[in-house]
C-alpha positions in Angstrom: -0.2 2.6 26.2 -0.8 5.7 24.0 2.2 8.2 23.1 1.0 11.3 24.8 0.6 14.2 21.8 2.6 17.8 22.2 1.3 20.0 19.1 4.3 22.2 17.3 2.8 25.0 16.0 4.6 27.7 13.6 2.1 30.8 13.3 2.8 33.0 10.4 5.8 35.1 11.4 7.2 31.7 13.0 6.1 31.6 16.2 6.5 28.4 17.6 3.6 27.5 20.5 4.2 23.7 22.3 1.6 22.3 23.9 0.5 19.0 26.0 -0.2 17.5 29.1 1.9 19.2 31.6 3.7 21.8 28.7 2.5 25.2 27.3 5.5 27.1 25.9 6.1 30.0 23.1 9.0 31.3 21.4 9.8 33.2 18.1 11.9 32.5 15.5 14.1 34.7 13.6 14.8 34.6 10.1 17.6 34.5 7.6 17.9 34.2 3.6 20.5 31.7 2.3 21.8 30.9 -1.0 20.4 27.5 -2.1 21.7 26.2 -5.3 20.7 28.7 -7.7 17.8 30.6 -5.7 17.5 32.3 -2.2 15.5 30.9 0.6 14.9 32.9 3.7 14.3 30.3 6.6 14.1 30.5 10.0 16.8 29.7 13.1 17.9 30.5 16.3 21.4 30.9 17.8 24.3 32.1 15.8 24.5 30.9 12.3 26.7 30.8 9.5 24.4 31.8 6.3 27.3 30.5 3.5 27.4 27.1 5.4 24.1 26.5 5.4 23.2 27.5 2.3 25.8 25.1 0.9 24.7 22.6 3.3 21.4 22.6 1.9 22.3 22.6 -1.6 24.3 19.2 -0.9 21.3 17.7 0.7 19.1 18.7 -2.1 21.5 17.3 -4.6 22.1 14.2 -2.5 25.7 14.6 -2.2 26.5 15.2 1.4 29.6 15.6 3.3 30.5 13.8 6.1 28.2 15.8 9.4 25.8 17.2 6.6 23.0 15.1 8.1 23.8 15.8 12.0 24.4 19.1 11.2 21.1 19.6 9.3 19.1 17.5 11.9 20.8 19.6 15.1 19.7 22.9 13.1 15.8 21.8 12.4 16.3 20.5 16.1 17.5 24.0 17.1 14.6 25.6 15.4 11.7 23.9 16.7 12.3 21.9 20.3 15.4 23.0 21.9 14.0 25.5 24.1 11.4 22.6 25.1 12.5 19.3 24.9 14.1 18.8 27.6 10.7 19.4 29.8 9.1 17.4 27.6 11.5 14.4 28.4 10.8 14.7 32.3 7.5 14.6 32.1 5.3 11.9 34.3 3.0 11.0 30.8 6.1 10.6 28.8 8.4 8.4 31.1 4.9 6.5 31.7 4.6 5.4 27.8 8.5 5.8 26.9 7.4 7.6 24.0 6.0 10.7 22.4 4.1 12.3 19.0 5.3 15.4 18.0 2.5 17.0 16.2 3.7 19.7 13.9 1.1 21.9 12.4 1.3 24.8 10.7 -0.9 26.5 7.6 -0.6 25.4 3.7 1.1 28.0 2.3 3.7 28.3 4.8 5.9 26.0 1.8 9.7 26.5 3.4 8.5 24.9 6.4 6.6 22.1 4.1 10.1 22.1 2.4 12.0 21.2 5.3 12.7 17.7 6.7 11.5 18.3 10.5 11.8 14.3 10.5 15.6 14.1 10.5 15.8 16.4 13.7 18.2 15.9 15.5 19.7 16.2 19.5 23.3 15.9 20.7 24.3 14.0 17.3 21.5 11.0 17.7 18.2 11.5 15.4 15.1 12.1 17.4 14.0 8.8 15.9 16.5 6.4 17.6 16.4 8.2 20.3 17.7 5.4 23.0 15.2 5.8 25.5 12.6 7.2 24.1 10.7 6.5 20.7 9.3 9.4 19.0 7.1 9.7 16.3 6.8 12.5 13.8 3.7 13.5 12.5 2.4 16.2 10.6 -1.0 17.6 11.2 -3.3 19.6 8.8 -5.2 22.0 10.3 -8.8 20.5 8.7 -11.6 18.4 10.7 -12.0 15.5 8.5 -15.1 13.3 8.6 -15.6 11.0 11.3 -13.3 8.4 11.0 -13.1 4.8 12.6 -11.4 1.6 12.8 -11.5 -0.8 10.0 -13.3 -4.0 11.7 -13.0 -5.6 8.7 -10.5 -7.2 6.2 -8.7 -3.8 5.0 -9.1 -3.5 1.5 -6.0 -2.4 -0.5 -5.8 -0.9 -3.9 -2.3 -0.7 -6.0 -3.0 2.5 -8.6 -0.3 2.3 -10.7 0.2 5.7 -13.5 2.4 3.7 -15.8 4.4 0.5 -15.9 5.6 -1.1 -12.8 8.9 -1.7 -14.9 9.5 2.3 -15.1 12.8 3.1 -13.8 11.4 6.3 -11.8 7.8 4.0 -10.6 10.2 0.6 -9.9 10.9 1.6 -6.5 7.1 2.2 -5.8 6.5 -1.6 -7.6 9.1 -2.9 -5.3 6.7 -1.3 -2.4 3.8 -2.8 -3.9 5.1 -6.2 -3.9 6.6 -5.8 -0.2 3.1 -5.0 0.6 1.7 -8.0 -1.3 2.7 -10.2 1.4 0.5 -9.0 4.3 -2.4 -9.3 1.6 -0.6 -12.7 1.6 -0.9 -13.2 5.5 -4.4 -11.8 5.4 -3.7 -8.3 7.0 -5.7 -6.6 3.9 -7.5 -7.7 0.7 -5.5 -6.0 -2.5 -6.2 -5.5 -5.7 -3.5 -4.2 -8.5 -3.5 -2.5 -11.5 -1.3 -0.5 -14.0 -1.3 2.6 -16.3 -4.5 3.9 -15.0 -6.6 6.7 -16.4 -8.8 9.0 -14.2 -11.6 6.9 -15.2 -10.0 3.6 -14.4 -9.6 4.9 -10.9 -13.1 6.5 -10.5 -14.5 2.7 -11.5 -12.2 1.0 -9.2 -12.9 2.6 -6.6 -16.6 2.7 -6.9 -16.2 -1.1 -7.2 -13.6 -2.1 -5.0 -14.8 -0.1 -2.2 -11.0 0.3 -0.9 -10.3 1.4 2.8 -6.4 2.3 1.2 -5.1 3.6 -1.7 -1.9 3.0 -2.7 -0.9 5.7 -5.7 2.6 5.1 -7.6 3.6 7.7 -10.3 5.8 10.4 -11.1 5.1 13.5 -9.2 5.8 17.0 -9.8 4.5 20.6 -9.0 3.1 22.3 -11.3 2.1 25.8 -10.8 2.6 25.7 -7.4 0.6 22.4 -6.7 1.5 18.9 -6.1 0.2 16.5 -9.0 1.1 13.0 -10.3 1.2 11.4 -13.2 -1.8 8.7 -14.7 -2.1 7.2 -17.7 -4.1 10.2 -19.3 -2.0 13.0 -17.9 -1.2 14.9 -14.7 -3.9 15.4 -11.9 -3.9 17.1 -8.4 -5.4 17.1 -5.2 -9.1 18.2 -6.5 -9.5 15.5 -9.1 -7.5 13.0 -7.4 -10.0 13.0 -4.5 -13.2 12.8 -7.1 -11.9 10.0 -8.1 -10.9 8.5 -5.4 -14.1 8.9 -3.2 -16.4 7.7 -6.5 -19.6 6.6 -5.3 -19.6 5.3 -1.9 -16.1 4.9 -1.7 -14.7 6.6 1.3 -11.0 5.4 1.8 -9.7 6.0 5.4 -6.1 6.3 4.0 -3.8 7.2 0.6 -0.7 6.4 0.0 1.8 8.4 -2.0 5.2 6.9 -4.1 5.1 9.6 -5.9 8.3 12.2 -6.1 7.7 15.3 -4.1 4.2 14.9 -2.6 5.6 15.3 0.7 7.1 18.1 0.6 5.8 20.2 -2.3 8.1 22.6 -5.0 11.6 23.5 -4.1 12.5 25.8 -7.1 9.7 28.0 -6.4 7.5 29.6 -3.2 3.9 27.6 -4.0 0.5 29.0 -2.7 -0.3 25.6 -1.1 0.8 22.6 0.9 2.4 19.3 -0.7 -0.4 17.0 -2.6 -0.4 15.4 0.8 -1.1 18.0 2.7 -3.8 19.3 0.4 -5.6 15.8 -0.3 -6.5 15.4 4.2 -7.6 19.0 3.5 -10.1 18.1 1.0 -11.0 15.1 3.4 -8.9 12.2 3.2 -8.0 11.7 6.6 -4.9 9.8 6.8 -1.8 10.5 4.0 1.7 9.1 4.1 4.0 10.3 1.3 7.7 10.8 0.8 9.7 14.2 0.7 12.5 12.9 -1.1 14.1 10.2 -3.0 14.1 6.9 -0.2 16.8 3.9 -0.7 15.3 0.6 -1.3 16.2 -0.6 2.1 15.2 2.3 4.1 11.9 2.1 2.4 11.7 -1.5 2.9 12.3 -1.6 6.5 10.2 1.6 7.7 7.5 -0.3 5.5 7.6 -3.3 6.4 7.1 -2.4 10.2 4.5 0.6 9.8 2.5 -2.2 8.5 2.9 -4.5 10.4 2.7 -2.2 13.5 -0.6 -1.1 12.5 -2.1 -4.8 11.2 -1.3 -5.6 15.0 -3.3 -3.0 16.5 -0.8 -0.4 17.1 -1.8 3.1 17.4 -0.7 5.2 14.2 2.2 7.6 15.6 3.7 4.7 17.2 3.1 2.6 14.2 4.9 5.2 12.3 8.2 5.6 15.3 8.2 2.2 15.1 8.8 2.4 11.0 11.4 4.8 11.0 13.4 3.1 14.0 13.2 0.2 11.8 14.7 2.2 8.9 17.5 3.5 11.3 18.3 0.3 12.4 20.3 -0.5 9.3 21.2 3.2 8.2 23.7 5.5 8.3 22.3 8.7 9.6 25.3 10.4 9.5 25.5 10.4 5.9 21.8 9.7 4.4 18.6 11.6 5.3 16.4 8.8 3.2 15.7 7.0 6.5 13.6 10.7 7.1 11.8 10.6 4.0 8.8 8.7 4.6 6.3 11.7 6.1 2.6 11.1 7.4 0.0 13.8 7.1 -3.4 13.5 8.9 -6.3 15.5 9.9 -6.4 17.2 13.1 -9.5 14.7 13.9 -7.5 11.9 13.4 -6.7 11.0 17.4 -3.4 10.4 18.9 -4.0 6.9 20.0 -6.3 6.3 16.8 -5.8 2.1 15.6 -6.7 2.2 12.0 -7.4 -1.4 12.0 -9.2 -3.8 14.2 -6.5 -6.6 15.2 -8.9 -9.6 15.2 -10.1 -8.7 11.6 -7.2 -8.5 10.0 -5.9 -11.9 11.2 -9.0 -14.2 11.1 -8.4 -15.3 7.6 -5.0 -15.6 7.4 -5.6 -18.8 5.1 -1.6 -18.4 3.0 1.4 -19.6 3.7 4.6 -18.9 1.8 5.9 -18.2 -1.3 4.0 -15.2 -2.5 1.6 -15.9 -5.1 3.0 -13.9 -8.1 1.6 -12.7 -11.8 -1.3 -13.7 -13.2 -3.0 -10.3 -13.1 -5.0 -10.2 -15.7 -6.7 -13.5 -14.8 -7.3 -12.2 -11.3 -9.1 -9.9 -12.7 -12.4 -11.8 -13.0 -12.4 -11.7 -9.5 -13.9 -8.7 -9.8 -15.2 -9.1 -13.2 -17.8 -12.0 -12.6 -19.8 -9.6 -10.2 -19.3 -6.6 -12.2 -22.9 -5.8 -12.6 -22.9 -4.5 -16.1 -21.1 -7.3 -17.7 -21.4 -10.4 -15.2 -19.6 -13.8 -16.0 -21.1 -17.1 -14.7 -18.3 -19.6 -16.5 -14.4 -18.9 -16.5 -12.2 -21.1 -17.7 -8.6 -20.8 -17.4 -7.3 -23.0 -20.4 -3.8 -24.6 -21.2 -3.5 -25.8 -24.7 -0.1 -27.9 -23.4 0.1 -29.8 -19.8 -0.7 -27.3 -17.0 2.6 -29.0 -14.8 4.6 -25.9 -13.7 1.9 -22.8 -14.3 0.9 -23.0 -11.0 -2.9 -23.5 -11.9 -4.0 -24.6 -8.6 -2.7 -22.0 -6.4 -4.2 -19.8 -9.0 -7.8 -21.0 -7.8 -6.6 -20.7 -4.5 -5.3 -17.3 -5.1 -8.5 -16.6 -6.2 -11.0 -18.1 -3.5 -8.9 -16.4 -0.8 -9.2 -12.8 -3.0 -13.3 -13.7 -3.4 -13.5 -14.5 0.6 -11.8 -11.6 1.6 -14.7 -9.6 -0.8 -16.8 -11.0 1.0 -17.9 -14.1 -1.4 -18.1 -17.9 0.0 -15.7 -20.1 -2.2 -15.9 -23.5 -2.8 -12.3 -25.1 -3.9 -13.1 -28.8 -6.0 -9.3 -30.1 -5.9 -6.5 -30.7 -6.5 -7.5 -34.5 -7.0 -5.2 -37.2 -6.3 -5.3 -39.4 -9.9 -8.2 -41.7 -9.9 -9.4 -39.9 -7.1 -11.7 -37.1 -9.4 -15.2 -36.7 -9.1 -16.4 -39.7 -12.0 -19.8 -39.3 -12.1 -22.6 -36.7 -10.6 -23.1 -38.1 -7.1 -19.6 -38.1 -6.6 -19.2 -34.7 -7.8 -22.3 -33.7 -5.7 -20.7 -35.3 -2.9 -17.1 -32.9 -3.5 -19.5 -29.5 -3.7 -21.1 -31.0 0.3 -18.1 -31.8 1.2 -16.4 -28.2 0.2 -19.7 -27.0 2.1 -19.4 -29.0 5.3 -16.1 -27.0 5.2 -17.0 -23.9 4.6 -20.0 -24.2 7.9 -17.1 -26.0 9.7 -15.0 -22.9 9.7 -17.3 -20.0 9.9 -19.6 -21.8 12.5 -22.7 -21.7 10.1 -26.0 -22.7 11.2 -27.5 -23.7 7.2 -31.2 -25.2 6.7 -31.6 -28.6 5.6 -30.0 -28.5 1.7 -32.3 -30.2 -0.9 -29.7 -32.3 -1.7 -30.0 -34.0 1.3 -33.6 -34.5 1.4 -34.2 -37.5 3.0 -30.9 -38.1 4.2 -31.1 -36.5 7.8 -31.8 -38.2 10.5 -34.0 -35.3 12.5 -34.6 -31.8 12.2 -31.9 -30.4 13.7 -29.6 -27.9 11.9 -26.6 -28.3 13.4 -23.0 -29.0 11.7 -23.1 -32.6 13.2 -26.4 -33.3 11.8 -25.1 -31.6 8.1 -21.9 -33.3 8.4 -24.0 -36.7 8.9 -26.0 -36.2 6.7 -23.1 -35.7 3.6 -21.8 -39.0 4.8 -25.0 -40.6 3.8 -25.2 -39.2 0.6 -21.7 -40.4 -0.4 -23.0 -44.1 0.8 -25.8 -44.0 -1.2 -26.2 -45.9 -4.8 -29.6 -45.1 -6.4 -29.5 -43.0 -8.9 -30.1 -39.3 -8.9 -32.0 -37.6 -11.9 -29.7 -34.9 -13.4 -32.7 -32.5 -13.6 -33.8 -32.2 -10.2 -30.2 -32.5 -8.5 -29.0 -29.4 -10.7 -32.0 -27.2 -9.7 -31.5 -28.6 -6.1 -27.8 -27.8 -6.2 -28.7 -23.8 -7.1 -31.3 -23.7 -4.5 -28.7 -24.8 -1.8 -26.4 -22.7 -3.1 -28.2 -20.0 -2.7 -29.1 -21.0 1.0 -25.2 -21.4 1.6 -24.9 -17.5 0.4 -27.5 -16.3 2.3 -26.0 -17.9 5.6 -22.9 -16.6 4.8 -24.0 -13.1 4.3 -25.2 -13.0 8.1 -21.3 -13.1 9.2 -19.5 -9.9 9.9 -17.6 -7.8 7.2 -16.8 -8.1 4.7 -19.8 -10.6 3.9 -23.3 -9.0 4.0 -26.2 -8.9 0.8 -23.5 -8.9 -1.9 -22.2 -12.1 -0.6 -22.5 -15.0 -3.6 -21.2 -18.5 -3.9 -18.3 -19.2 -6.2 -17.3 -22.9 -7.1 -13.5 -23.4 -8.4 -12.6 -26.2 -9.9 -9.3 -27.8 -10.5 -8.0 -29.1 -14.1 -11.7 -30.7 -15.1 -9.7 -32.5 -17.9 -8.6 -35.1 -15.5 -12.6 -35.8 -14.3 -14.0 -38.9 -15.9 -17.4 -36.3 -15.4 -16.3 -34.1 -17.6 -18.4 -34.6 -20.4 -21.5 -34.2 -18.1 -20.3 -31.0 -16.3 -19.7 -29.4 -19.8 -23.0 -29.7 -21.0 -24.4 -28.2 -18.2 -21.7 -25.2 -17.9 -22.9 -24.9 -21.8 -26.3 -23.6 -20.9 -25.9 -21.6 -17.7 -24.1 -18.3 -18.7 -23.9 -15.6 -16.6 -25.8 -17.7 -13.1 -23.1 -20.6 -13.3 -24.8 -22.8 -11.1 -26.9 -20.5 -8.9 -30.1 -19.4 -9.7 -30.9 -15.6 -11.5 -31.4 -13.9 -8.2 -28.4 -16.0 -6.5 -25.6 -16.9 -8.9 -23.0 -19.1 -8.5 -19.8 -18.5 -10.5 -18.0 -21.4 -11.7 -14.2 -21.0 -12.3 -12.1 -24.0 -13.3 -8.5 -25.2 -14.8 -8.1 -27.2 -17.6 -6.2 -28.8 -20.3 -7.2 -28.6 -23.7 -5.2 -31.5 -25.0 -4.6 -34.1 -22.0 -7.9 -36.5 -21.4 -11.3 -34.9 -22.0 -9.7 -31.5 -23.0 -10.8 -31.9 -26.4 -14.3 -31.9 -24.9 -13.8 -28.7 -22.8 -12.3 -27.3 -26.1 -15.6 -27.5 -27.6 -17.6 -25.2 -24.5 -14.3 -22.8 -25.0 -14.4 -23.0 -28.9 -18.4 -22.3 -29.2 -19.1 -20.1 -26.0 -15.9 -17.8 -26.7 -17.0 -13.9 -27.2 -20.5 -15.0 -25.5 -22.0 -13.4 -22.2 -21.4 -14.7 -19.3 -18.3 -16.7 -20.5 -14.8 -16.0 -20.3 -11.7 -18.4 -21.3 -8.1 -16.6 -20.5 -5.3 -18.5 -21.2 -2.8 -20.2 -18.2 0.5 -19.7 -20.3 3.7 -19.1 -19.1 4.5 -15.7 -17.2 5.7 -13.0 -19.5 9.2 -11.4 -19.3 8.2 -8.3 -17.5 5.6 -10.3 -15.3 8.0 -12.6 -14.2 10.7 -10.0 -13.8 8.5 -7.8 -11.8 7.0 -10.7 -9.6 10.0 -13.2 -9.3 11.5 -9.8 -7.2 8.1 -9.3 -5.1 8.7 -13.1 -3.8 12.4 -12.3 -2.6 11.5 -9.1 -1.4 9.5 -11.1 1.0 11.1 -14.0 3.2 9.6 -17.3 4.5 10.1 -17.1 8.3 10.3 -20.7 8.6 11.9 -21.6 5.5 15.7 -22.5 5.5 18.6 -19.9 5.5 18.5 -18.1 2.3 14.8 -18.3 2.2 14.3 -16.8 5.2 16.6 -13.8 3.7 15.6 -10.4 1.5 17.2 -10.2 -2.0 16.8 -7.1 -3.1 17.9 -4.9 -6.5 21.2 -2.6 -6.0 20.1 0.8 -7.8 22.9 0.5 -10.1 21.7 -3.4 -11.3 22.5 -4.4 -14.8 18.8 -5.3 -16.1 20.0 -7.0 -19.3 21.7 -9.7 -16.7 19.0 -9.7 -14.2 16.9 -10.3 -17.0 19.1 -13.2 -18.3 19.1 -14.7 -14.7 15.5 -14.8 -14.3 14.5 -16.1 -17.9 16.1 -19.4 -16.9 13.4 -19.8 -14.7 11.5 -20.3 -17.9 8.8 -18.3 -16.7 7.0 -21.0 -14.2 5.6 -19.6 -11.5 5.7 -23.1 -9.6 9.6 -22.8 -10.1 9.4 -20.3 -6.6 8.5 -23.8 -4.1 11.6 -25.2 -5.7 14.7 -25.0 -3.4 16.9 -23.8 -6.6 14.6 -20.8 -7.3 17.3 -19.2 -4.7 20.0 -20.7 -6.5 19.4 -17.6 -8.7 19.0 -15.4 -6.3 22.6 -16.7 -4.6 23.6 -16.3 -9.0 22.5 -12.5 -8.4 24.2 -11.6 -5.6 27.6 -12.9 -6.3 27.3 -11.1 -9.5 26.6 -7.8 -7.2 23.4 -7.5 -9.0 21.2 -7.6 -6.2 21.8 -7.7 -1.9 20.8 -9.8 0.4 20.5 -9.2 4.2 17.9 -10.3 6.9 15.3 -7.6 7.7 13.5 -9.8 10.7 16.4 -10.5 12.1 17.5 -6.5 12.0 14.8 -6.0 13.8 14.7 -8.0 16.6 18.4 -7.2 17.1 17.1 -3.9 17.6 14.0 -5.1 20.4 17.2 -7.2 22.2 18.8 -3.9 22.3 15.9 -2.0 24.0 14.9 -4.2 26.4 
């Protein structure tokens, strides 16, 4: 059931008008200037007030060094201000008690900045916050008063974009990476499609977003206001709301929602009265219909837990201002409100179009290809990046081979590939995964390997229900016209049993002709496949395949189609060793196709310090939930960590991604704790202590 909405709004002069179903109530304001560290703010409240106390009340908040009651206090003042002469109507009535919950709505114009200023979300009633309220859940929202376009729900695979300004080892940006790798894992579970990258310019995000097509945008940088607007940092300087929405609505680009771990972009200046809203505020006023963004420095719990529930609230279907109660409870649940306000950080902004009971994403959707299990897959972002890179349209790539000159054992190449089909099929592409090949068991001549690309096929129609035409390879090996997967899947089984011999010529040109059939079949499913969709075959450490030498010469001619055909390519990616078996001979396509179109050969080396640092953290920010005891835990930084050990501890993991499956990866997690490094603590189980409890 929906929360029923009650709008808050302060008219200039702060008059505050509630309204709802059932309510309809107006009351004024009065107003008072207090001393706030080294300027005077006049700010409104009602009742008898001390001025001094307040003044110095705010001034320790601000400076994050509250007293004992500061937090209560301040909550039971904004509280004062805004609902007591309401609130407790609102309680008793019948739409309320019926859904056990309610959105607040507040809403007031851009340049009203002390009211921006203010943290409405820590307000609180009898000393309890508003947002654990016991019997009631209550979510906080903050309207802008602009119609946005149109928006809907995402019925597809929610695509995700990471945006970082700078480096994601940045001590100000770490706590935004440490966000973007708690996030990582429902791109893990198949609740979005995500795509990362670091120290972007304006231009970088212009052409990922025209590209990507993402339906979220997730922004870290500093942020700061500068002349009385929000802006954040990139790579080539600050930008603010006008240029940051150019960019991010590039081309057809049309993201439903941005997200902000920036400093200050949800609440705007404090030194000095601005003529506009926060960034947040002012970016759903140019059109971006959904913003969430933080009015103050968060703890790494807090964040983690409110996080880690909005999402997962919202991949299940759950209306947005629930969503978001549901976040912050979460963040309550292990917090001390009595002495922090970071549980009240977090703040959403949206459109006054944006409904109460609005579901940004389509449950079903976001589920159906939840093909991962656990550990998250870490690193390796540059070589994800031909993901996108094969398709990019001014520079395509048919072959990619992802080269070891030692043994691959430990570099995690196969869950690379696998890391990479599950990225392509949540773009919309149809991969086909050759491997990982039991020894002997690698395709040894062309039938065989003819036989693995059916077999990947028959999977592939298997799982999507496909319906294909009879595939050229296969000419003569049905047993009637039908079309169906039983006649297909009959058909493969005669293939393998045959022995003539195939001619090379005619099986290649028949392979690209039925991959192209398989694409086209494949773009008749829902989103995210349509026209663009392609066929991408990944194969897994060639060197072992007594067919090498064969599936090299080929790759040697095909460029930029790989094994389609020019109007239908089909991308070939594949691991390999240049040293072990016939990696000399794949050192040969590598050594004389290097620098050519079409072809691209990134190393598979071990993970660098800061990418193993940096992605070693994402996988225990993120627990197995059927894994044993202290994997199904959350390790997480202290602020005050000593790098240089945590460093130390993690380089003796000799940076092998593989080394995450092993059960003494949290051995070194265990190593950090002890050492007071890092914490650990058990966020599921927080919550569902906290469901026990409200039942």
């Amino acid at each position: 059931m929906n929360m029923p909405r009650f709008l808050v709004d302060v008219s200039p002069g702060w008059t505050v008008r509630v309204t709802g179903e059932g309510i309809a109530e107006e009351f004024t304001l009065a107003a008072t200037t207090v001393v706030c560290g080294d300027r005077e703010l006049t700010v409104p409240y009602r009742g008898e007030i001390d001025r001094d106390e307040l003044g110095a009340r705010l001034t320790r908040i601000e400076n994050r060094r509250t007293l004992e009651g500061d937090v209560h206090a301040y909550g039971e003042w904004l509280f004062g201000c805004l609902l007591e002469p309401v609130w407790a109507d609102i309680r008793k009535l019948p739409c309320v008690l019926a859904a056990r919950g309610v959105e607040l709505a507040l809403r007031w114009p851009l340049d009203e900045m002390v009211l921006h200023q203010l943290t409405w979300e820590a307000m609180c009633h009898e000393g309890v916050p508003l947002a654990n309220d016991p019997g009631l859940l209550v979510g906080i929202t903050r309207l802008v008063p602009r119609v946005a376009r149109e928006i809907g729900t995402i019925q597809r695979t929610p695509r995700v974009l990471f945006a970082v300004g700078g480096s994601l080892l940045d001590d100000t940006i770490r706590p935004g990476a440490m966000f973007m790798g708690l996030l990582r894992a429902f791109d893990a579970d198949g609740v979005c499609a995500a795509k990362a990258v670091q120290s972007v310019k304006r231009e970088d995000l212009v052409r990922h977003c025209t590209e990507f097509q993402p339906d979220v945008v997730h922004l870290v940088a500093h942020g700061d206001v500068v002349d009385g607007h929000g802006v954040v940092q990139l790579a080539d300087g600050w930008v603010g709301a006008d240029a940051l929405v150019t960019a991010l609505t590039s081309g057809d680009a049309d993201p439903l929602a941005v997200v902000l771990s920036a400093c200050r972009t949800g609440s705007g200046g404090a030194a000095e009265p601005a003529p506009s809203g926060p960034l947040a505020a002012e970016l759903v006023a140019r059109g971006i219909p959904i913003v969430s963004a933080v009015a103050g420095e968060v703890s790494e719990q807090a964040c983690r837990l409110y996080s880690r529930r909005l999402v997962e609230a919202i991949s299940d279907g759950t209306p947005l201002a629930k969503a978001v109660a549901e976040g912050r409870r979460a963040a309550l649940s292990r917090t001390e409100p009595g002495r922090q306000l970071d549980w009240a950080m977090p703040a959403l902004f949206v459109a006054e179009s944006v409904e109460p009971g609005f579901r940004p994403v389509d449950r079903d959707a976001a589920r159906r290809l939840g093909l991962r299990g656990a550990p998250l897959f870490i690193g390796r972002t540059a070589i994800l990046g031909h993901v996108d890179d094969i398709f990019d349209r001014r520079r395509p790539v048919g072959v990619v081979g992802v080269l070891r000159h030692g043994p691959l054992a430990g570099l995690g190449g196969t869950r690379l590939l696998r890391e990479m089909g599950y990225q392509l099929l949540l773009r919309g592409h149809a991969p086909l995964l050759l491997g990982p090949y039991a020894p002997s068991k690698e395709p040894a001549d062309l039938r065989t390997f003819l036989h693995q690309v059916l077999l990947a096929v028959r999977k592939l129609a298997v799982f999507f229900k496909l319906e294909l035409p009879h595939l050229e390879l296969l000419d003569g090996y049905y047993r009637d016209e039908a079309t169906s997967l039983k006649a297909l899947s009959a058909a493969v089984d005669a293939f393998e049993q045959d022995e003539a011999p195939i001619s090379p010529s005619v099986a290649w040109l028949s392979l690209a002709d039925d991959l192209a059939k398989v694409a086209t079949a494949m773009a008749g499913q829902r989103e995210p496949f349509g026209p663009r969709t392609r066929v991408v075959v990944l194969a897994d450490e060639i060197h072992r395949w007594p067919f090498v030498e064969d599936l090299k010469a080929v790759l040697s001619e095909v460029g930029e189609i790989g094994l389609g055909t020019p109007d239908t390519v089909a991308p070939v990616v594949f691991t390999a060793s240049l040293q072990e078996h016939g990696g000399p001979l794949v050192k040969t396509l590598s050594d004389v196709k290097q620098g050519q179109p079409g072809y691209s050969f990134p190393p598979l080396d071990v993970l660098a310090d800061d990418e193993a640092l940096l992605g070693f953290q994402w996988v225990l920010l993120n627990p197995w939930l059927s894994g044993t005891e202290a994997e199904r835990k959350v390790y997480a930084a202290r602020p005050d960590a000593n790098w240089t050990f945590v460093r130390k501890v993690f380089r003796l993991l000799k940076g092998e991604p593989a080394r995450v499956s092993r059960p003494d990866f949290y051995d070194h997690a265990d190593l950090l704790v002890e050492s007071g490094a890092f914490v650990a603590d058990d966020d599921f189980a927080t919550w569902n202590r906290y469901l026990g409890l409200a039942k």
